[in-house]
NUMIKOL-709692 format. One line per field, with one value per atom (N, C-alpha, C): residue number from 1; atom name; x, y, z. Coordinates in steps of 0.02 Angstrom, whole numbers, padded with zeros to 5 digits, m for minus. Atoms other than C-alpha are relative to their C-alpha. Layout:
// NUMIKOL-709692
nr <- [NUM  ...]
atom <- [CA  ...]
xx <- [X  ...]
yy <- [Y  ...]
zz <- [Z  ...]
//
This chain:
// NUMIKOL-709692
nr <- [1  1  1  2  2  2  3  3  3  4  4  4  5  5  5  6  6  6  7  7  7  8  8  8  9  9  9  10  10  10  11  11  11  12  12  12  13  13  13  14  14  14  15  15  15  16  16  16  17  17  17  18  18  18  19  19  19  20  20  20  21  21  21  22  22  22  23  23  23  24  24  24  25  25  25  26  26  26  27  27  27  28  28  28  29  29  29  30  30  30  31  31  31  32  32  32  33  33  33  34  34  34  35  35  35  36  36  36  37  37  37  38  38  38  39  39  39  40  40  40  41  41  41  42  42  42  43  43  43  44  44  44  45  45  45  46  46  46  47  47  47  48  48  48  49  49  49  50  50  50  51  51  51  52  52  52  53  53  53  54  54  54  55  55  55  56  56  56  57  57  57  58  58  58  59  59  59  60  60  60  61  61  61  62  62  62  63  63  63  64  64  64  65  65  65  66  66  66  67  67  67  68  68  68  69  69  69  70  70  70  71  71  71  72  72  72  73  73  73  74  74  74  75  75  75  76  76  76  77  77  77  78  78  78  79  79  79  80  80  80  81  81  81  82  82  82  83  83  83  84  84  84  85  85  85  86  86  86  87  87  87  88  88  88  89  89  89  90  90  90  91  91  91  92  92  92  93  93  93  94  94  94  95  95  95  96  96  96  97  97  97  98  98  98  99  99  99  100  100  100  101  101  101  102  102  102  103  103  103  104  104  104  105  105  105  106  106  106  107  107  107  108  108  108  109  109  109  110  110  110  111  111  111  112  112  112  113  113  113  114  114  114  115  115  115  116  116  116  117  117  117  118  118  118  119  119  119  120  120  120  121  121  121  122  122  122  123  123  123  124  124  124  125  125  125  126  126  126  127  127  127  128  128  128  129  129  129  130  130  130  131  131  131  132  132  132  133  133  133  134  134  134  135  135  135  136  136  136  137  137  137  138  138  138  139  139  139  140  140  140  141  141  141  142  142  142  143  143  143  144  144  144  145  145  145  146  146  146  147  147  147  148  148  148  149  149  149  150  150  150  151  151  151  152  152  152  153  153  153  154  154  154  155  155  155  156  156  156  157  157  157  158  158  158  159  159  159  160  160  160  161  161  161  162  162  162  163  163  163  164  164  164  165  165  165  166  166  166  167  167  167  168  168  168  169  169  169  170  170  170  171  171  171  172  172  172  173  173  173  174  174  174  175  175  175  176  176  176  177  177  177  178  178  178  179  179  179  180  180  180  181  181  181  182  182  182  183  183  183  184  184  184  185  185  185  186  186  186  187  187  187  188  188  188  189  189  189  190  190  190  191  191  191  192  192  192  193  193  193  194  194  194  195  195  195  196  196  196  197  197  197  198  198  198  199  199  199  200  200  200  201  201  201  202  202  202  203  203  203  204  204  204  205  205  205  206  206  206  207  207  207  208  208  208  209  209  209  210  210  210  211  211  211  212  212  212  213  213  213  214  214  214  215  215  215  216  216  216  217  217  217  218  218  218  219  219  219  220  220  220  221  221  221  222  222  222  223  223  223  224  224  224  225  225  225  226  226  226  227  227  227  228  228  228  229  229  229  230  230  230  231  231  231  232  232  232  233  233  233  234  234  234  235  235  235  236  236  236  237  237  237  238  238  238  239  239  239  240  240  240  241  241  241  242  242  242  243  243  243  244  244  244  245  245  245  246  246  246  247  247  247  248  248  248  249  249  249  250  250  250  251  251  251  252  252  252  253  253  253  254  254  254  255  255  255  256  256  256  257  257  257  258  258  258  259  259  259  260  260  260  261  261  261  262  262  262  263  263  263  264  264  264  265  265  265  266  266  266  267  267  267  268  268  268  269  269  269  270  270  270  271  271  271  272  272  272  273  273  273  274  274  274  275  275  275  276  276  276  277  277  277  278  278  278  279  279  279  280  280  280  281  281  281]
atom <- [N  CA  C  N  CA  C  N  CA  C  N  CA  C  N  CA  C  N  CA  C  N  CA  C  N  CA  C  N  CA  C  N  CA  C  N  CA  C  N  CA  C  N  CA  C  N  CA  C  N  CA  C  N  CA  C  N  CA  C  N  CA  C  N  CA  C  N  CA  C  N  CA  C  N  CA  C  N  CA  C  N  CA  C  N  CA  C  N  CA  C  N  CA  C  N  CA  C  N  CA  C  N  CA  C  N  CA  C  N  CA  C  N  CA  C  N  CA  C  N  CA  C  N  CA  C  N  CA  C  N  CA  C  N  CA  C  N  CA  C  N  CA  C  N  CA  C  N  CA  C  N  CA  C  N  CA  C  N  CA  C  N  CA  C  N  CA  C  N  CA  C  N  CA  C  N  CA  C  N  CA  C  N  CA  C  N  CA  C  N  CA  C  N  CA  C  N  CA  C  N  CA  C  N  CA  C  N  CA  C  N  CA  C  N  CA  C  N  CA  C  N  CA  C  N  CA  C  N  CA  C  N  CA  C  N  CA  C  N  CA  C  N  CA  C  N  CA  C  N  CA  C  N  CA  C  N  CA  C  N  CA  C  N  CA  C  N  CA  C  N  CA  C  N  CA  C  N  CA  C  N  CA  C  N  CA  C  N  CA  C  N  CA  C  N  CA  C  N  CA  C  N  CA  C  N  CA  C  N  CA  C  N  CA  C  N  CA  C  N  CA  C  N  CA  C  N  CA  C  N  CA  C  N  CA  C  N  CA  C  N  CA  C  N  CA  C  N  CA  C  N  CA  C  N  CA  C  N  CA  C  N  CA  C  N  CA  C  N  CA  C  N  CA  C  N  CA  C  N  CA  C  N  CA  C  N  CA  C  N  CA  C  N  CA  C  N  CA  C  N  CA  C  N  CA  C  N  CA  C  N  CA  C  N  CA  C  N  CA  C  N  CA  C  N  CA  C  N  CA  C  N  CA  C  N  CA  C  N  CA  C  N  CA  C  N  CA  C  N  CA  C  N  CA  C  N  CA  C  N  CA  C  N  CA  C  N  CA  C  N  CA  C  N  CA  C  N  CA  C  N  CA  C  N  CA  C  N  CA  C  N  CA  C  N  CA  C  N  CA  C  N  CA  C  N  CA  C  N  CA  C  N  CA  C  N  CA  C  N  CA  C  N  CA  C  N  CA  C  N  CA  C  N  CA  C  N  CA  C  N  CA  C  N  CA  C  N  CA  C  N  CA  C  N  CA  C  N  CA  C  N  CA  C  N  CA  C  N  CA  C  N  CA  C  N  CA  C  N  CA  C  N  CA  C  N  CA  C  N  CA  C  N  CA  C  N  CA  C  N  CA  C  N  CA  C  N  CA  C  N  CA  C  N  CA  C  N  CA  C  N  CA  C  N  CA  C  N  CA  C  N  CA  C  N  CA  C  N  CA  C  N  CA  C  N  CA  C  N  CA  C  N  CA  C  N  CA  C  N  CA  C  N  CA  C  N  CA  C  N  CA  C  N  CA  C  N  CA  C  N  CA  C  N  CA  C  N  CA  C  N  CA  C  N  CA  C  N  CA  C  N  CA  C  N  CA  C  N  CA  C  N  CA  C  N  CA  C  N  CA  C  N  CA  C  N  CA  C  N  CA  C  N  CA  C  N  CA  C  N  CA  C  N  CA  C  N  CA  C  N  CA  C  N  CA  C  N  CA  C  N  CA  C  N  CA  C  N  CA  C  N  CA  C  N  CA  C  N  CA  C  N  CA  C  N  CA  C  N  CA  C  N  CA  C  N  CA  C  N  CA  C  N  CA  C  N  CA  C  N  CA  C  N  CA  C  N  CA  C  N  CA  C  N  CA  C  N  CA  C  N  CA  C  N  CA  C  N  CA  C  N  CA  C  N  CA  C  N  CA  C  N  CA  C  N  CA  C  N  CA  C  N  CA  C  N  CA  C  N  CA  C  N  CA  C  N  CA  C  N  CA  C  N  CA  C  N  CA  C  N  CA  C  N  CA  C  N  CA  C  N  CA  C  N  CA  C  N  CA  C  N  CA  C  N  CA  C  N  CA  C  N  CA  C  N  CA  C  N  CA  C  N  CA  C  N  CA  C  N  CA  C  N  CA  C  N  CA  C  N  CA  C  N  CA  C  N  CA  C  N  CA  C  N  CA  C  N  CA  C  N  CA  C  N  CA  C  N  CA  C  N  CA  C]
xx <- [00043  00000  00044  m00022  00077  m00006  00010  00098  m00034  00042  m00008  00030  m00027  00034  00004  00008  00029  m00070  00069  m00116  00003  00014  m00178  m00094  00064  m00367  m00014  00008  m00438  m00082  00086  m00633  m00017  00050  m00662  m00007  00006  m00642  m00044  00034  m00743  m00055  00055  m00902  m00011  m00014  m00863  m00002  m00005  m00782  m00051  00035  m00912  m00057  00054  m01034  m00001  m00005  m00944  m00007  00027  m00958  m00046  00072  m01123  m00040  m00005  m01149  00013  m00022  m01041  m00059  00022  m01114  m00107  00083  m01306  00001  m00004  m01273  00038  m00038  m01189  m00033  00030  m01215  m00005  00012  m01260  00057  m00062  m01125  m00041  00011  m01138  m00045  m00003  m01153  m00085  00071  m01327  m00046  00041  m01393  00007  00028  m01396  m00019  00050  m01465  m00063  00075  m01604  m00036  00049  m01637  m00009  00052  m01663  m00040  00042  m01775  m00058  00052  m01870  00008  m00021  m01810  m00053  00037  m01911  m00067  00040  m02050  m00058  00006  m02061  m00011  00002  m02043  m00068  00041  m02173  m00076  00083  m02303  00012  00004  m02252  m00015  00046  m02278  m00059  00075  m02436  m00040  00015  m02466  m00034  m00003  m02435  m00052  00030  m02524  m00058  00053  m02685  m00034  00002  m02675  m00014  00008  m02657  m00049  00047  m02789  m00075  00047  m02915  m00004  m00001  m02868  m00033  00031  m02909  m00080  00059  m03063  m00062  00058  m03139  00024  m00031  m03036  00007  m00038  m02942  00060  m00081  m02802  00055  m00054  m02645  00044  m00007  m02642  m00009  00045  m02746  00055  m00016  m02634  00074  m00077  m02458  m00012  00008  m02536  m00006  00018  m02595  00068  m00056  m02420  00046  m00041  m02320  m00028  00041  m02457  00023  m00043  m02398  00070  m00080  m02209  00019  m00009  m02213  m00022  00037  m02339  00060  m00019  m02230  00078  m00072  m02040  00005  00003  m02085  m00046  00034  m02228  m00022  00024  m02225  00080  m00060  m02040  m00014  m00005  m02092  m00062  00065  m02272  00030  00001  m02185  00072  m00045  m02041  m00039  00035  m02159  m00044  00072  m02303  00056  m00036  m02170  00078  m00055  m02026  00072  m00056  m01894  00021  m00026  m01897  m00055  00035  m01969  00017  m00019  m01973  00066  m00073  m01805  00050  m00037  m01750  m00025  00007  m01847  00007  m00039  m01776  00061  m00065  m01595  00012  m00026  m01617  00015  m00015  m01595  m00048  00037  m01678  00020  m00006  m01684  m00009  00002  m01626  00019  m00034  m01588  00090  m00053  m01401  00005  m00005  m01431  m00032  00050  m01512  m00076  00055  m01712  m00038  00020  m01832  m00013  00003  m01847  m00056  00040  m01961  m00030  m00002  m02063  00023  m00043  m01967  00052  m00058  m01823  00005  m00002  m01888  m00039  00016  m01962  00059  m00066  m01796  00056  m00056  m01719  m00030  00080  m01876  00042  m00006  m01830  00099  m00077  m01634  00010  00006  m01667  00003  m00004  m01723  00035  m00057  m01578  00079  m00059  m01438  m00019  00010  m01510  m00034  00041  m01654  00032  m00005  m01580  00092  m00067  m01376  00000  m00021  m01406  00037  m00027  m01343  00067  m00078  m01177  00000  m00033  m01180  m00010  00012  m01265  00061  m00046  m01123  00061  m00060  m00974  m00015  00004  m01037  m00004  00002  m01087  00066  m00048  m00913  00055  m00043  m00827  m00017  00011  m00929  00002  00012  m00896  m00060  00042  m01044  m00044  00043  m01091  m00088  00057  m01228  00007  00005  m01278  m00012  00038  m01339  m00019  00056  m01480  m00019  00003  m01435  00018  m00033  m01315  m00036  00032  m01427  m00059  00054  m01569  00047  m00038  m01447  m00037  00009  m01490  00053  m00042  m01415  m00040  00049  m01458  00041  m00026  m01436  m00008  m00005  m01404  m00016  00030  m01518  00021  00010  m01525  00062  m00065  m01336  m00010  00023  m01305  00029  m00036  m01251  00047  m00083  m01081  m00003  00008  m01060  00030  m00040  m01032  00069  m00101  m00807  00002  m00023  m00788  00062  m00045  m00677  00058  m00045  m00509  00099  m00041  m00357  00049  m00066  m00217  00060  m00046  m00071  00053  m00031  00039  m00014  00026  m00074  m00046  00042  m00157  00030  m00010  m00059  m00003  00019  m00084  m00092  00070  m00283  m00021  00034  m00292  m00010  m00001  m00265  m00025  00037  m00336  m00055  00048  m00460  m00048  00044  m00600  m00055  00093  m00777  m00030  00038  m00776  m00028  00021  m00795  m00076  00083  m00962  m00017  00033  m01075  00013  00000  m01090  00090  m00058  m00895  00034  m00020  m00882  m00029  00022  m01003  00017  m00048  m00900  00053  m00060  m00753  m00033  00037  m00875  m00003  00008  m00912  00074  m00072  m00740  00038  m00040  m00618  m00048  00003  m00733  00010  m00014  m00717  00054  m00074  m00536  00035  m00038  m00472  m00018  00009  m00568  m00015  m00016  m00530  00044  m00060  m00430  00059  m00041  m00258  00013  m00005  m00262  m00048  00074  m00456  00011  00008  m00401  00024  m00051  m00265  m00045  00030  m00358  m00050  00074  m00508  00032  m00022  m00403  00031  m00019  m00309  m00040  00074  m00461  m00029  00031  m00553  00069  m00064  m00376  m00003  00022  m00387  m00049  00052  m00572  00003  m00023  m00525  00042  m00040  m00384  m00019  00030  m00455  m00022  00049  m00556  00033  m00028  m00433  00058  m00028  m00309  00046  m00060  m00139  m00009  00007  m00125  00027  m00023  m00070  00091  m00048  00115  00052  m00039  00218  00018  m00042  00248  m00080  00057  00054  m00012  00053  m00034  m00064  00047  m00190  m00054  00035  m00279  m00016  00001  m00208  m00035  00036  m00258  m00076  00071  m00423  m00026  00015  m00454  m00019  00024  m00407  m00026  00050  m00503  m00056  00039  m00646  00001  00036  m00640  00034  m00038  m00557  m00091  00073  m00729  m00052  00090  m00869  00046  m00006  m00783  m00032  00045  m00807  m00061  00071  m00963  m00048  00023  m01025  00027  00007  m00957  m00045  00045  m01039  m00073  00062  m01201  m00020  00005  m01176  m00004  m00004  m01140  m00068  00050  m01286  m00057  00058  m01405  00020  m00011  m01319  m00037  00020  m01369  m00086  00072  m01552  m00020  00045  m01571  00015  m00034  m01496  m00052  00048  m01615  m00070  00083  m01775  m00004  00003  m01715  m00019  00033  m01726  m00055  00048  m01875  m00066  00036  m01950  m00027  00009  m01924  m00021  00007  m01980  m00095  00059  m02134  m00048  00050  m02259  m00053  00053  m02413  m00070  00053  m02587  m00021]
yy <- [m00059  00000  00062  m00082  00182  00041  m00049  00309  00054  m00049  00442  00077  m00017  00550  00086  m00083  00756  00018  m00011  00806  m00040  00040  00710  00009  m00013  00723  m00059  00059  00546  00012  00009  00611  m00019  00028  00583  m00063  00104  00382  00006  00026  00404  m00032  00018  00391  m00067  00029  00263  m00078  00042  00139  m00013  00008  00158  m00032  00050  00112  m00088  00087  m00047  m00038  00051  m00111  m00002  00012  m00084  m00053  00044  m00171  m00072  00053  m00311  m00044  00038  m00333  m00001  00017  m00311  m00068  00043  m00438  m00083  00022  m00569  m00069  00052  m00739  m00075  00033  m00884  m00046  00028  m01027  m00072  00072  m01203  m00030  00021  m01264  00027  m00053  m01130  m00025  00009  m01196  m00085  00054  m01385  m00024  00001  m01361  00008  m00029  m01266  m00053  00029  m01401  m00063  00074  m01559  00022  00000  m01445  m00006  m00012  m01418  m00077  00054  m01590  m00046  00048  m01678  00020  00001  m01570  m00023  00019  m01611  m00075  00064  m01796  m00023  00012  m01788  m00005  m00028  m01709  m00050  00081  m01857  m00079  00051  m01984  m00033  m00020  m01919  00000  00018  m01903  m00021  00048  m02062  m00038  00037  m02149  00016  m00050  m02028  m00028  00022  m02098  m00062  00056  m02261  m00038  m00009  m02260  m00004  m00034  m02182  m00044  00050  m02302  m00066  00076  m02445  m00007  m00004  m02381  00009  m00014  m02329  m00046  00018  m02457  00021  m00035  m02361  m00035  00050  m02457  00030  m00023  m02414  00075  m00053  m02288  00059  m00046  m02175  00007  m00014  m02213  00018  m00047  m02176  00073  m00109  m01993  00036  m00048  m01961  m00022  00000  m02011  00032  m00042  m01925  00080  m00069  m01772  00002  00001  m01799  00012  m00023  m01797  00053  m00065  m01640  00061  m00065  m01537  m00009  00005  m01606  00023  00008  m01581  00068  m00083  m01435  00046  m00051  m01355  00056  m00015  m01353  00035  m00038  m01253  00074  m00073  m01131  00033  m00040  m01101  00055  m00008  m01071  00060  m00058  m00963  00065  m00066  m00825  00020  m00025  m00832  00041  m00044  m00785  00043  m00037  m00686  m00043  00062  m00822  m00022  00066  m00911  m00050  00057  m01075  m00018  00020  m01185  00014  00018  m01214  00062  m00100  m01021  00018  m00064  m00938  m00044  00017  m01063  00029  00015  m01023  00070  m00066  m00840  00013  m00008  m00860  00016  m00018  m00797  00000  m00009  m00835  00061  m00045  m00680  m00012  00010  m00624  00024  m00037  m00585  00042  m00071  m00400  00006  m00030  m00412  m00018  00000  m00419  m00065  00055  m00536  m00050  00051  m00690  00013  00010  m00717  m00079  00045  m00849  m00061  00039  m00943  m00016  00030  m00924  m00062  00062  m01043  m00051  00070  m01166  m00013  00025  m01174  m00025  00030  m01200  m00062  00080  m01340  m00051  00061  m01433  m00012  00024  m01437  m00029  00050  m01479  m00085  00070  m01644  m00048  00041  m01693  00032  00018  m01620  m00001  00009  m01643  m00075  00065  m01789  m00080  00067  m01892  m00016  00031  m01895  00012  00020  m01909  00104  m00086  m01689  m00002  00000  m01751  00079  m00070  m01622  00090  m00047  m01502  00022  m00011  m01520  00017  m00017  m01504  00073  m00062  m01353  00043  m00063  m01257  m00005  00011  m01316  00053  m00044  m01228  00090  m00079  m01064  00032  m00048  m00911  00018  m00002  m00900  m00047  00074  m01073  m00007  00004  m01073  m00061  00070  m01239  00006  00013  m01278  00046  m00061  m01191  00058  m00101  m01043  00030  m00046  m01025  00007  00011  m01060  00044  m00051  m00947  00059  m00063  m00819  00037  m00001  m00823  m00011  00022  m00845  00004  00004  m00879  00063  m00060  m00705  m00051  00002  m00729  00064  m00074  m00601  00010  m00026  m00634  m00036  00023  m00630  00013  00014  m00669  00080  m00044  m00487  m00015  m00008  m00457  00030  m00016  m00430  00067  m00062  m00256  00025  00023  m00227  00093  m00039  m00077  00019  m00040  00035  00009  m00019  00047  00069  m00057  00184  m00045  00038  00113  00013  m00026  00107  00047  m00045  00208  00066  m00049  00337  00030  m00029  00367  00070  m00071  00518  00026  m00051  00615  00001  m00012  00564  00026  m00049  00627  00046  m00098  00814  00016  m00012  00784  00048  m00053  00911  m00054  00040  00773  00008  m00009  00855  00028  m00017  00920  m00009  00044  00774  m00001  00009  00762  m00079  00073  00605  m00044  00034  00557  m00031  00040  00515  m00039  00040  00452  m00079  00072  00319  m00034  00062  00260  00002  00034  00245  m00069  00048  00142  m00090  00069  00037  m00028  00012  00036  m00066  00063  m00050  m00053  00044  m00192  m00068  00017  m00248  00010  m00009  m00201  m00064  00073  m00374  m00036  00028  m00448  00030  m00013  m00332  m00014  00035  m00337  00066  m00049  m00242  00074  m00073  m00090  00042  m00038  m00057  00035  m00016  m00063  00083  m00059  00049  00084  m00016  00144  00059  m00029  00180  00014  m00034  00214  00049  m00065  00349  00050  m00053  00430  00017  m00014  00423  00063  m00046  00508  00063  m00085  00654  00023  m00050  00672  00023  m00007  00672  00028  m00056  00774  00074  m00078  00956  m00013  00006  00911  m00013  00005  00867  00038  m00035  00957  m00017  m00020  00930  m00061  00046  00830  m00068  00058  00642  00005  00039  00584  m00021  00001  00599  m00098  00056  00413  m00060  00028  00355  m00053  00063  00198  00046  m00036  00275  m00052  00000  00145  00001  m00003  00137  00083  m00065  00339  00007  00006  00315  m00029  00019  00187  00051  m00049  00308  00044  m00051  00442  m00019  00019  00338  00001  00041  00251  00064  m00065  00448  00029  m00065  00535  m00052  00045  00385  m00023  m00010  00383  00065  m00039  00571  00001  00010  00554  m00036  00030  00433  00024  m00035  00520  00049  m00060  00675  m00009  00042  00553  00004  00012  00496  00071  m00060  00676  00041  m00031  00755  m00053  00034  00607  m00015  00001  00625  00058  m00057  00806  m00007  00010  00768  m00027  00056  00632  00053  m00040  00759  00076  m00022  00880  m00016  00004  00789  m00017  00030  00716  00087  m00030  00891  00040  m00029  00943  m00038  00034  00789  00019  m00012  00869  00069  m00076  01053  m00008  m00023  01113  00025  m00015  01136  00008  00007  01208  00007  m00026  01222  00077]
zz <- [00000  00000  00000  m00004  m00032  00059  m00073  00079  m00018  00037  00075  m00048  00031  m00061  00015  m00014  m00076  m00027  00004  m00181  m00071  00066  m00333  00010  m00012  m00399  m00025  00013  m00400  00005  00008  m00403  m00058  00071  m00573  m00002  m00006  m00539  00062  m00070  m00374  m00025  00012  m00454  m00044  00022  m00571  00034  m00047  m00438  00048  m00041  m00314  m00040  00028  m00459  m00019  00020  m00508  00070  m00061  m00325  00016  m00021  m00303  m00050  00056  m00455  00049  m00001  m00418  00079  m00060  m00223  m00014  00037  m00312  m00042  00040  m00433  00006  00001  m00330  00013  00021  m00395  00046  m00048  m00304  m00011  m00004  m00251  m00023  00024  m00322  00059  m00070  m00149  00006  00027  m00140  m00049  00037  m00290  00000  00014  m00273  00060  m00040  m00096  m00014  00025  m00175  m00065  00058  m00312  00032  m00026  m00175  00025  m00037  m00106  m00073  00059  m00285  m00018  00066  m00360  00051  m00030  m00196  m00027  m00019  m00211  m00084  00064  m00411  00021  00005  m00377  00021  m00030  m00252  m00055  00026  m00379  m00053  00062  m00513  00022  m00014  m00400  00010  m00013  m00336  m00055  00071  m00517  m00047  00038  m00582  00052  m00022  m00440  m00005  00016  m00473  m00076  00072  m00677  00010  m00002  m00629  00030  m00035  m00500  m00034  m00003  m00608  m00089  00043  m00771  00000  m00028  m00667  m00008  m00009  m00617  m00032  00066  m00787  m00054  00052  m00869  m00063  00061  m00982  m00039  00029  m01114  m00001  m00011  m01111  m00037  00038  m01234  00019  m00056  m01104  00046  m00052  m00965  m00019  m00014  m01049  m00023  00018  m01138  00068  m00076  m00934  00040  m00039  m00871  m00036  00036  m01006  00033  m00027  m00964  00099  m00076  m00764  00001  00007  m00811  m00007  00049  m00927  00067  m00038  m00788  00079  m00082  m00619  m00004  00018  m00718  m00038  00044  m00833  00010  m00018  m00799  00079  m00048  m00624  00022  m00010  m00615  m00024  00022  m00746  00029  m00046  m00650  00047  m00072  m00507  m00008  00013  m00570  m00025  00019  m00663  00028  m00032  m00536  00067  m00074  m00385  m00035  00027  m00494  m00001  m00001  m00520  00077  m00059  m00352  m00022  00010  m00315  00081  m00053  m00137  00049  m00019  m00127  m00006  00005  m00171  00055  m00042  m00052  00076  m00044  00082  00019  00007  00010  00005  m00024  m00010  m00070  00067  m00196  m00053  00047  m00359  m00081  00065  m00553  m00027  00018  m00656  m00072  00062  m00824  00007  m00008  m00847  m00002  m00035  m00844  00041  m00080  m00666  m00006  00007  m00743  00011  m00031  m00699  m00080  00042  m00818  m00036  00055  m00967  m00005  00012  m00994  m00047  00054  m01151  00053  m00039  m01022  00046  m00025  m00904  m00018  00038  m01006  m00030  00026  m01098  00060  m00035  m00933  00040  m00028  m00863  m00056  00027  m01021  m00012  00042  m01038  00104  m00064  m00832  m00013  m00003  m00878  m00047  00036  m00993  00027  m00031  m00904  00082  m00100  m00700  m00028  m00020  m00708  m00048  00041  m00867  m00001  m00002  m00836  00090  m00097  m00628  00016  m00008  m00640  m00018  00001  m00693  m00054  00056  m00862  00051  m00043  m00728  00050  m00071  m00598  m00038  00043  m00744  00000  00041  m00824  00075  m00071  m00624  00005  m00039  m00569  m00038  00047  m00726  m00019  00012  m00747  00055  m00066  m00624  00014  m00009  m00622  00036  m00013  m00554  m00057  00039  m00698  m00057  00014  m00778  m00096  00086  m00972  m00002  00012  m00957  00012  00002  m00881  m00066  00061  m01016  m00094  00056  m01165  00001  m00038  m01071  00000  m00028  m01032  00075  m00073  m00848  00049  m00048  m00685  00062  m00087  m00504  00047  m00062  m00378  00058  m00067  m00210  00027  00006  m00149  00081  m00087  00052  00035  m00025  00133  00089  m00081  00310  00034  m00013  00365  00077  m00035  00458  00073  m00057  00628  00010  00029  00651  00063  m00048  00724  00014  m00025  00842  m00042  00036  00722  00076  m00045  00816  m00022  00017  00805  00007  00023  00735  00043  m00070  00885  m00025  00014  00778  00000  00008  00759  00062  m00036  00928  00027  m00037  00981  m00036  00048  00814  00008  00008  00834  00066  m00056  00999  m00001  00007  00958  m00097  00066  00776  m00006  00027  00719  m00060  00052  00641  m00005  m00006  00676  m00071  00063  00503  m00057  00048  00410  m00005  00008  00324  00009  m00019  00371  m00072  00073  00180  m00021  00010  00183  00045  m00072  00355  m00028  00019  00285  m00073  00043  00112  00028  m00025  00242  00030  m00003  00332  m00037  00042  00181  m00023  00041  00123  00067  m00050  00259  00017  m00017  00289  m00063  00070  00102  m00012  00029  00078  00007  m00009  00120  m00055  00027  m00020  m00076  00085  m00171  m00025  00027  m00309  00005  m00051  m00243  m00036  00068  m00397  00033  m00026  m00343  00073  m00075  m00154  00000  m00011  m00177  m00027  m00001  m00279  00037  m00069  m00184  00068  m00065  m00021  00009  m00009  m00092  m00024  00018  m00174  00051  m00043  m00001  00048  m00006  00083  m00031  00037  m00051  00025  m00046  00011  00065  m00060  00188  00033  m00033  00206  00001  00003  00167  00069  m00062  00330  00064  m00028  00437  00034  m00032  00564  00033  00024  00591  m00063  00053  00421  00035  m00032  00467  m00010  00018  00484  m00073  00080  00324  00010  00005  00265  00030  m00035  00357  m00061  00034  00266  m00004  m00013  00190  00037  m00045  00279  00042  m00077  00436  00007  m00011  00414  00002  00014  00366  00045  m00042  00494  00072  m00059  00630  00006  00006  00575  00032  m00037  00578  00067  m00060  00740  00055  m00031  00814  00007  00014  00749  00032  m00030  00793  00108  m00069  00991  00022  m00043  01024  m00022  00009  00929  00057  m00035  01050  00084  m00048  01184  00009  00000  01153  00024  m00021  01144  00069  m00115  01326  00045  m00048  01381  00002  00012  01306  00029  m00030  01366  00086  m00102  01569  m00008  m00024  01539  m00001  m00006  01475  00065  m00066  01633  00065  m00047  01752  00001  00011  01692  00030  m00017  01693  00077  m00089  01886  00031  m00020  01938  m00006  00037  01844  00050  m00046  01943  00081  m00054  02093  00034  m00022  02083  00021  m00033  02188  m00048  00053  02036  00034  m00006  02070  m00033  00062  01995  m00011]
//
């Protein structure tokens, strides 16, 4: 990581960068693992409705003695409605989920984000039952295992994919002042930061571990440029801009939360003697 530099103007990429991660963390696709949880929950509840079905056809053949001609058009007609029709019902009536999605937290999309079409999931119902029900999911489990996308046949012939819409959120980590830097943030001058950049530092350091190291860099000396005008004695010639950035943060959200506590002793301190004055009517 660089040290923080003198002045350089890195706003014209701010807007840019901040759009491709929102992007990327909007758009982020489900894991193999995610999607073939979500299809024993669909693949039972399919089986279920073909068994139920077939025993329903067979049942009702007997009973009106029907020949055989009757009972394979009403078991072909059970296969088609419990394997194909009953995926793509259930994808366009609830916006590409199904059982086993809105267990998982997952949702069928088009590859620019929009919600599916019906051609899309009938083209992906029927290439289901030749690469999942008729090779055991082997062509299914090649093709997820190879695309970044974990997307199967028929995503890719659909031009779909599965979102991962509902993530487990992050426990949220007491911002701390970097030990190099606590005696410059003690006498820092940080009340003048505006809220709107306090919170993409926020978003920033908890994601910096898992970009790619251009973007990090990047984006930590762009936030730095915004952040110094605002600041008072400037940091440490030679600082890490994130160790700087860090301590800003977790410098400004302490007295912030001091201030909190002080102003709510004074309110309680207040209303205690307010409690106790001789009011009369």
């Amino acid at each position: 990581m660089d040290a923080i530099p003198g002045t350089t103007d890195a706003a014209a990429s701010r807007d840019a960068l901040v759009t491709g991660e929102a992007v990327l963390l909007d758009l982020r696709p489900a894991s193999f693992a995610v999607r073939l949880a979500s299809f024993l929950i669909d693949g039972l509840v399919e089986l279920v409705i073909a068994i139920g079905g077939t025993y329903a056809v067979v049942r009702l053949g007997s009973a009106f003695g029907l020949d055989d001609g009757y009972l394979a058009a009403g078991l072909v007609a059970v296969t088609v409605a419990a394997f194909i029709g009953h995926p793509v019902l259930t994808e366009l009536l609830t916006n590409g989920r199904s059982l086993g999605r809105l267990a998982l937290g997952t949702r069928v999309v088009r590859d620019d984000g929009g919600p599916v079409h019906a051609r899309q999931s009938l083209l992906r119902a029927v290439m289901a039952m030749f690469e999942i029900w008729s090779t055991s999911g082997a062509i299914a489990l090649v093709v997820s295992l190879v695309d970044r996308r974990s997307r199967r046949l028929g995503d890719l012939l659909a031009g779909t994919f599965v979102l991962q819409e509902r993530l487990r959120a992050p426990l949220p980590v007491r911002p701390e002042v970097p030990p190099t830097l606590r005696a410059w943030a003690a006498t820092a001058d940080v009340g003048r930061l505006e809220l709107t950049l306090l919170q993409d530092i926020r978003a920033f350091l908890p994601r910096a571990g898992v970009m790619a190291p251009e973007s990090r860099r990047r984006i930590a000396l762009d936030l730095v440029q915004r952040v110094v005008p605002s600041v008072a004695p400037p940091p440490p010639v030679g600082t890490d801009p994130e160790e700087f950035l860090r301590a800003v943060l977790a410098e400004r959200s302490r007295r912030d939360e001091q201030r909190l506590r002080e102003d709510l002793a004074r309110e309680q301190e207040l209303a205690a003697q307010v409690a106790v004055l001789p009011f009369r009517r």
